[in-house]
C-alpha positions in Angstrom: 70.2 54.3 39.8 72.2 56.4 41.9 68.4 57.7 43.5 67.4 53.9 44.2 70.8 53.1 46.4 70.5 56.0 48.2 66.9 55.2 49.4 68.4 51.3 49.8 70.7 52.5 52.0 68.6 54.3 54.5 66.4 51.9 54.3 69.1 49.7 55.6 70.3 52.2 58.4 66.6 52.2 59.4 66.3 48.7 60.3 70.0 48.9 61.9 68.9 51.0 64.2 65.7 49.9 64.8 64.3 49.5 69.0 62.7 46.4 70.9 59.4 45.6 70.3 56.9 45.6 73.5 56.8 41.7 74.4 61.3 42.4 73.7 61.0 45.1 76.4 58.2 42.9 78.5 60.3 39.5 78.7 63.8 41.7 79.9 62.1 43.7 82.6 60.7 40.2 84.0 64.5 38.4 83.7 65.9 41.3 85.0 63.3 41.8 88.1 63.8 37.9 88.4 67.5 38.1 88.8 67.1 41.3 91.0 64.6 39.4 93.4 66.9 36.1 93.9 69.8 38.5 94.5 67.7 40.2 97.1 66.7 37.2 98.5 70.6 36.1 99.0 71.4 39.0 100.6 68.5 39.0 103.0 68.7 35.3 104.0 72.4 36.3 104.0 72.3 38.9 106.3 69.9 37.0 108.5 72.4 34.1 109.3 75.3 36.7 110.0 72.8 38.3 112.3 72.1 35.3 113.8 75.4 33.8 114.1 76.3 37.2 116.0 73.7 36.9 118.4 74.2 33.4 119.2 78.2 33.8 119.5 77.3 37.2 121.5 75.4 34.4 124.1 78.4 32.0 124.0 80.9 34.6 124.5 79.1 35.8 128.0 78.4 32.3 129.2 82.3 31.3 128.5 83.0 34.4 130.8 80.6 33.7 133.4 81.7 29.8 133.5 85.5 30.8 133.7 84.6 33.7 136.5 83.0 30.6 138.6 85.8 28.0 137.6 88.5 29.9 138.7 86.7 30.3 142.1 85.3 26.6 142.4 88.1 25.2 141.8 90.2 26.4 144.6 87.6 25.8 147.0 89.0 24.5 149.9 93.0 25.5 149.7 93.8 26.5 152.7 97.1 27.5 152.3 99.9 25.5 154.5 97.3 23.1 155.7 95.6 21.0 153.6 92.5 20.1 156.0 89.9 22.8 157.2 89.8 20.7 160.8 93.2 22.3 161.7 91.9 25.8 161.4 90.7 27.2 164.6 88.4 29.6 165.0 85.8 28.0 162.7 82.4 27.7 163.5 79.2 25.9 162.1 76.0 27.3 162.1 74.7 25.8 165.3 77.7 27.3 167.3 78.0 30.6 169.4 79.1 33.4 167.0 82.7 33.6 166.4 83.4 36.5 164.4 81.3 39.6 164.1 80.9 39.5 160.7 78.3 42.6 159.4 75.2 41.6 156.9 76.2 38.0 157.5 73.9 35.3 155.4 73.4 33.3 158.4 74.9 32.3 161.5 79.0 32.1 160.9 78.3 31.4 157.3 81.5 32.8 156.2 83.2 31.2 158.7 81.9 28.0 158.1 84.8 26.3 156.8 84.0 22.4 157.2 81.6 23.4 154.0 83.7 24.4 151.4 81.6 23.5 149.2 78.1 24.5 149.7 74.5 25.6 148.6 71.0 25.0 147.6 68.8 22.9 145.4 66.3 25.2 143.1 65.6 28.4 145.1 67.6 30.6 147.3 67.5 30.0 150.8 66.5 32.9 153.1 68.9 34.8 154.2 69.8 37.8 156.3 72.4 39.4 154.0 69.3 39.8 151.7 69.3 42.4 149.3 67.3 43.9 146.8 68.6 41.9 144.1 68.4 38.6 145.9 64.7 39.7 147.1 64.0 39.1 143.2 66.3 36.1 143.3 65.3 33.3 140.5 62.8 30.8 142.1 63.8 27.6 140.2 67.8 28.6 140.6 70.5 26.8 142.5 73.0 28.8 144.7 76.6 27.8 145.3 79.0 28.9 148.2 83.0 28.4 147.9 84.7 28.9 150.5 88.6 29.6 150.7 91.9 31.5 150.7 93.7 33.9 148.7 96.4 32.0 147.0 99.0 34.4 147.9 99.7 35.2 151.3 99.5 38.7 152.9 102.6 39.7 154.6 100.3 42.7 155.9 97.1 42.1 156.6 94.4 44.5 156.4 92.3 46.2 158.7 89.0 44.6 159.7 89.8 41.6 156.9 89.4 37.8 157.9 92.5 35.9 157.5 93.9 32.0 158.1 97.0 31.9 159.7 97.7 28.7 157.8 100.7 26.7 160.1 102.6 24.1 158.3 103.2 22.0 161.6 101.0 23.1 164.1 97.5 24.2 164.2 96.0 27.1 161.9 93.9 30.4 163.2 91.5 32.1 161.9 92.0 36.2 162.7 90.9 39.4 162.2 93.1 42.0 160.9 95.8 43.6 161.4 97.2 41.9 163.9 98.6 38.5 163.4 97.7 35.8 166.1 101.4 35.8 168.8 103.7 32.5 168.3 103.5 32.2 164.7 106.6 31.9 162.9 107.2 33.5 159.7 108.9 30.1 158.2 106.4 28.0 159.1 103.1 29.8 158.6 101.5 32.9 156.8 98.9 34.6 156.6 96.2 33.9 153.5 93.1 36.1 152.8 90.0 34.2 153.8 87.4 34.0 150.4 84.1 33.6 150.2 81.4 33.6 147.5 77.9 32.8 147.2 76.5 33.0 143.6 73.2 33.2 142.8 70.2 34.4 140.2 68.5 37.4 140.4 65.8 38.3 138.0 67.0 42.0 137.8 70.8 43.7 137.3 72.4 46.6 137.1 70.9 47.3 133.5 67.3 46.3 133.9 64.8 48.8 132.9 61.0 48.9 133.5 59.9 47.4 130.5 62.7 44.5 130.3 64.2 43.5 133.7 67.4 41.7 132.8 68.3 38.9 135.0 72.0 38.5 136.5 74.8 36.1 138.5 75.3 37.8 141.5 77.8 36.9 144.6 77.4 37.6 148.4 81.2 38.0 148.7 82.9 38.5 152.2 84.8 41.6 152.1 86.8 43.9 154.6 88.2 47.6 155.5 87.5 49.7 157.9 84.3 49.3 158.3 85.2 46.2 159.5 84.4 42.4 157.9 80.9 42.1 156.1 79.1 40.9 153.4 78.3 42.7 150.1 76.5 41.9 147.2 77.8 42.1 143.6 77.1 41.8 140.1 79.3 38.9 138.4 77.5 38.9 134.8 74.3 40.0 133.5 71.9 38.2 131.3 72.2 34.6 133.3 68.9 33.4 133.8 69.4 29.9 135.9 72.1 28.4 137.2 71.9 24.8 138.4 74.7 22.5 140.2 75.3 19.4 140.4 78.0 17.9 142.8 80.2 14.7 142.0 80.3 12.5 145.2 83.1 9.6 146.0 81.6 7.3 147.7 84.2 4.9 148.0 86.2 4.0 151.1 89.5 5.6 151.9 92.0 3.3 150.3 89.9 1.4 147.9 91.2 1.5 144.3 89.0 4.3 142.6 89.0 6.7 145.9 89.3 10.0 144.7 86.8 9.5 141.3 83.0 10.4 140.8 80.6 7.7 141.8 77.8 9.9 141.6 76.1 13.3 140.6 73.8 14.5 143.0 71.7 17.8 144.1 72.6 19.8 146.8 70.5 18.8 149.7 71.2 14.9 149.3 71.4 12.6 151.9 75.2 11.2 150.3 76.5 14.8 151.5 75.2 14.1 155.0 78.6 13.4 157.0 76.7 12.0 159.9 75.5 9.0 157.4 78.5 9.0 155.1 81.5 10.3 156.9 83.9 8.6 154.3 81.9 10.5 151.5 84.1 13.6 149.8 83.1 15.9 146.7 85.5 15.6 143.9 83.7 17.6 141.2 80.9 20.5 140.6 79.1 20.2 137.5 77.8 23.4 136.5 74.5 24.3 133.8 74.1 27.6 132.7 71.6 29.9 130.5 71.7 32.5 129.4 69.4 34.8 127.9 70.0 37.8 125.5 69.4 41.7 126.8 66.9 42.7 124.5 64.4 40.9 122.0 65.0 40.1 118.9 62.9 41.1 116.2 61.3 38.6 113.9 62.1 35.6 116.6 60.3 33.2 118.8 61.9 30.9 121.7 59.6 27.9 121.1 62.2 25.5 122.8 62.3 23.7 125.6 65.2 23.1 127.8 66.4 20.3 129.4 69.3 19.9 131.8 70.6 19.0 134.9 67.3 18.7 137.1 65.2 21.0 135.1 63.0 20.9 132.3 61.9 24.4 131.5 59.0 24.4 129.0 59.0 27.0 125.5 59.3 30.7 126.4 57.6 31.7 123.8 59.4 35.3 123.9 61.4 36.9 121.5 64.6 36.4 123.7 67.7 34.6 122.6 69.0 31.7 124.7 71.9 29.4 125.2 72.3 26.4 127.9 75.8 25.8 128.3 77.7 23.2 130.8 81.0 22.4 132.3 82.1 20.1 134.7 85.1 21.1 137.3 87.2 18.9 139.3 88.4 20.5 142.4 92.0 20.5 143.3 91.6 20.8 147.3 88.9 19.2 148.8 90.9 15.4 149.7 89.4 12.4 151.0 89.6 11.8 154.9 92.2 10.3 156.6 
């Protein structure tokens, strides 16, 4: 007896510690593989949108900085300092007039002295200029370019050598100068002397990072700048990666003195005949409606830019690259530029 519950016994501890059978083993590899491939799958599709999201933010981020660089700018355009109307600044010039200031790598005849056009530009391409570069020689065909011109909003109470100025009068007429020396019969309680400021943006299909195999388009500025080497012209990188810029510009048509003077009536293109002051001298620009995109620095892996884009006066068919893009747009109401009187 004791013999037959010792074999009962291991008998017992036999089947206790028996393993899994094949199709046991079989059915928990394919659960187990199962679970590990949806896991997988989370993290991938997971890691996909995070590096998505990044990108696109990235894009956002560098169009909010490019916008609030030109913002800043536009919406000064026009201040003049004392005097609220660029008439009352002598010294100015148009482009059909005799040169008045010897301004080095100018764009065009006294365009940076041009003040009657604060706001100014062109319609889808840059026009050709003689402060050309090798950046704007690559300028974007389809792109708008947009000229502010201003002051400083701080006076100088020494101005620089070879450096434009307005010697903006409170009660008597304004001057444009050269610097240093300030124009005689100006008093120091009624007038000062404000930096003048001048900025043309426009596209360039290359930058500063471009490389032979991916040319990286840019915002650029002819800027007017000074020294002593004397007033000139430069060109500068503002933000690469911006791809097209267009402009629109919001128009009051209404006469002075009407109810709504001083509100948008209409968005139109640079180049239109409601910006002509010969046929609408009572016509003022209120507003500057800006698009812009912008395109990421390298290609992204795995991705295809199959849309189109539509904005302002453009519509810009598929890419069909592997770049990144984002079309953002702000509208800016200027604080200077007043109806006529």
């Amino acid at each position: 007896m004791r013999f037959a519950a010792t074999v009962k016994t291991s008998a017992a501890l036999r089947r206790t510690h028996s393993g899994l059978t094949l199709i046991e083993l079989t059915v928990a590899l394919a659960i187990g593989a199962f679970l590990l491939l949806g896991a997988m799958t989370v993290f991938v599709q997971g890691r996909t949108t995070f590096r998505i999201a990044e990108s696109t933010s990235r894009l956002y981020e560098n169009a909010q900085f490019a916008l609030q660089r030109l913002e800043a700018d536009i919406r000064m355009a026009g201040y003049w300092g004392l005097t609220a109307r660029s008439n009352s600044v002598a010294g100015r010039a148009g482009p059909a007039d005799t040169v008045a200031f010897t301004v080095g790598n100018d764009c065009a005849n006294n365009w940076s002295v041009d003040l009657n056009r604060a706001v100014d530009g062109s319609n889808n391409g840059l026009p050709t200029l003689a402060c050309s570069s090798r950046y704007s020689r690559a300028a974007q065909p389809f792109a708008d370019m947009l000229v502010v011109r201003r002051v400083a909003v701080e006076p100088d109470p020494e101005p620089d050598v070879g450096t434009l100025y307005v010697q903006s009068a409170r009660f008597r007429e304004s001057r444009l100068f050269l610097g240093p020396v300030v124009p005689a019969g100006y008093a120091a309680s009624t007038s000062q002397a404000h930096r003048l400021i001048v900025n043309g943006y426009y596209l360039s299909r290359e930058s500063t990072i471009s490389e032979r195999e991916n040319p990286v388009p840019s915002l650029r500025v002819k800027t007017l700048a000074g020294g002593s080497r004397g007033a000139r012209v430069v060109d500068q990188e503002v933000f690469p990666g911006v791809e097209d810029m267009q402009v629109q510009l919001g128009v009051d048509t209404d006469s002075p003195g009407m109810p709504n003077r001083g509100l948008v009536d209409r968005y139109v293109d640079f180049g239109s005949p409601l910006l002509d002051p010969a046929l609408h001298p009572d016509n003022v620009i209120v507003a500057v409606r800006l698009w812009l995109r912008v395109r990421a620095e390298r290609p992204e892996q795995g991705f295809v830019d199959l849309a189109s884009y539509d904005y302002a006066d453009r519509r810009v068919p598929a890419p069909g690259d592997r770049f990144r893009r984002v079309v953002v747009e702000r509208t800016i109401y200027l604080r200077n530029l007043r109806p006529a009187t």
